[in-house]
KOLVEX-843538 format. One record per residue: residue in three letters; x negated, y, z of N, C-alpha, C, O in turn. Coordinates in steps of 0.001 Angstrom, whole numbers, plus 500000, padded with zeros to 6 digits. Example, Ala and Ser with C-alpha at 12.3 -4.5 7.8 and 13.67 -1.06 7.14 Angstrom:
ALA486810494310507800487700495500507800486800496700507800485764496681508465 SER487150497750507080486330498940507140487100500030507870486591501138508039 
This chain:
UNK425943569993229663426563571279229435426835571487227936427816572115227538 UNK425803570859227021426526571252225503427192570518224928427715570830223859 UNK427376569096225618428668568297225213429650568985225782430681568443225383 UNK429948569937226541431538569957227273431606571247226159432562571263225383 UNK430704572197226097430894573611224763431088573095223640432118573418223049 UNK430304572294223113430676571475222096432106571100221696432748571514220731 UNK432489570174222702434029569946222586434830571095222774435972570972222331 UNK434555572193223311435489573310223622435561574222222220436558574735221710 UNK433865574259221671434326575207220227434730574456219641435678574973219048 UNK434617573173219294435544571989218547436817572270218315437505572347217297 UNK436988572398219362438676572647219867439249573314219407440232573101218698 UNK438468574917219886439162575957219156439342576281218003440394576671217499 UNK438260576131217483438217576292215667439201575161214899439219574981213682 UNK440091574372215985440920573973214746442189574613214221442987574896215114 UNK442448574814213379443645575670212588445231574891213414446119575739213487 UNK445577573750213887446490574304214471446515574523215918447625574180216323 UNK445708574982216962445189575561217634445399577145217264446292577711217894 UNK444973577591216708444948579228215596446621579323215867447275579978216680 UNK447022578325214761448736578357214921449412578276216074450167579188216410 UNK449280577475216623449859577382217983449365578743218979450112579025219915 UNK448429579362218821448147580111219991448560582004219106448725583105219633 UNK448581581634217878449682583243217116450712582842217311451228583811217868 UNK451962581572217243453199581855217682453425582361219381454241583184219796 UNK452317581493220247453124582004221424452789583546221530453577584376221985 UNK451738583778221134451432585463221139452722586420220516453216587454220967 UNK453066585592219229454585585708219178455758586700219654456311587799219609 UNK455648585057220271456868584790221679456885586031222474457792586845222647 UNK455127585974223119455218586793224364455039588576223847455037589480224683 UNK454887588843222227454972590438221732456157590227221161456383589392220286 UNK457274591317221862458266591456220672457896593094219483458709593620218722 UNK456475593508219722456793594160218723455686593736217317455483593953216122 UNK455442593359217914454296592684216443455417590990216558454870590090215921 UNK456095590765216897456527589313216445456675588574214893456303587457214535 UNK457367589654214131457993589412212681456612589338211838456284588519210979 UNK455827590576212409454178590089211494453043588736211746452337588147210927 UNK453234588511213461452352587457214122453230586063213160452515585153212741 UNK454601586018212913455348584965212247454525584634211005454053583517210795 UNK454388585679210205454562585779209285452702585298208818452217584531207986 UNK452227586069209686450833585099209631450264584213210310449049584013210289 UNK451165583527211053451219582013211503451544580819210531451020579708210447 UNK452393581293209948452946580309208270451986580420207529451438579380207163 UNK451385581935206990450349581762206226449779581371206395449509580923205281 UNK448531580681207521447691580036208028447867578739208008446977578009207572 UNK449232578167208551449251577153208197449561576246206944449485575033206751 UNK449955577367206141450814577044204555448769577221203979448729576763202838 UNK447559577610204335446789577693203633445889576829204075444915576650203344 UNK445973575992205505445409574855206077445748573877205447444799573095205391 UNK446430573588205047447797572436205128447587572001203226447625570862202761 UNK447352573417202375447321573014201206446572572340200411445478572898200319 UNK446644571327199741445061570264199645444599571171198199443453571193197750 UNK445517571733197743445407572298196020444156573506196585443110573619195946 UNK444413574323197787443740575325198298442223574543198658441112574651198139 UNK442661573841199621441359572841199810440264572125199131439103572124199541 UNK440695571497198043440080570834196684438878572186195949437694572138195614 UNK440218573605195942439362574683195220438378575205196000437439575693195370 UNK438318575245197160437453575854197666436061574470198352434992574871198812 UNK436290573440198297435599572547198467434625572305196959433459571913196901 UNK435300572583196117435001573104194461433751573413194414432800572775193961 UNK433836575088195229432768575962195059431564575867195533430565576221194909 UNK431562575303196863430500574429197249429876573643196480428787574096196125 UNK430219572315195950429783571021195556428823571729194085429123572772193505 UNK427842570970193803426507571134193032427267570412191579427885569350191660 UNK427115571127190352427739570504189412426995569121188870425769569032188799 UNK427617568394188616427155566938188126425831567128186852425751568017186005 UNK424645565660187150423416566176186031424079564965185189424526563899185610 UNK424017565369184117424463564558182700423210563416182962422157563507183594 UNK423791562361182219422741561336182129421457561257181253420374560742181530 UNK421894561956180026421279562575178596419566563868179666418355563802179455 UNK420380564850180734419298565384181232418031564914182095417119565550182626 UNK418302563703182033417224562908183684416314562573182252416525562204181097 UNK415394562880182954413660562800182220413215561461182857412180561123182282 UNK413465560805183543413016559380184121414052558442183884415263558616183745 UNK413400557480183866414270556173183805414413555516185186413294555418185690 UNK415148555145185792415054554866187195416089553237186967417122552909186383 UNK415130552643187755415352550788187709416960551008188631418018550724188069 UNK416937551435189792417856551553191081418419552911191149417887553940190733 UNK419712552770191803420119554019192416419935554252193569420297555327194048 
């Protein structure tokens, strides 16, 4: 049972999944259509961007220890 959920939130949480399922919502509203468009591109224009990606992968990552700061001498890495 948590391999088949597994693969199912897998699924969903991927961004073009997201995209694909705001255009047909789209399709099937003509009165929100021009806004559902409009943040279907954005989503994918902010998936898609590696410049967006890099920065926010950025903020995560632990800044590098200078070599000058390590108090040990270590034979191996």
């Amino acid at each position: 049972m948590f391999f088949y959920l597994s693969k199912l939130i897998d699924f969903l949480l991927e961004p073009t999944v997201w995209f694909i399922l705001i255009l047909l919502l789209a399709y099937f509203r003509s009165k929100l259509r021009k806004r559902l468009i409009i943040w279907s591109i954005l989503l994918l224009y902010i998936f898609s961007n590696e410049f967006i990606f890099m920065e926010v992968c950025g903020l995560y990552e632990l800044p590098a220890t200078k070599e000058s700061a390590l108090k040990k001498k270590y034979e191996a890495a």
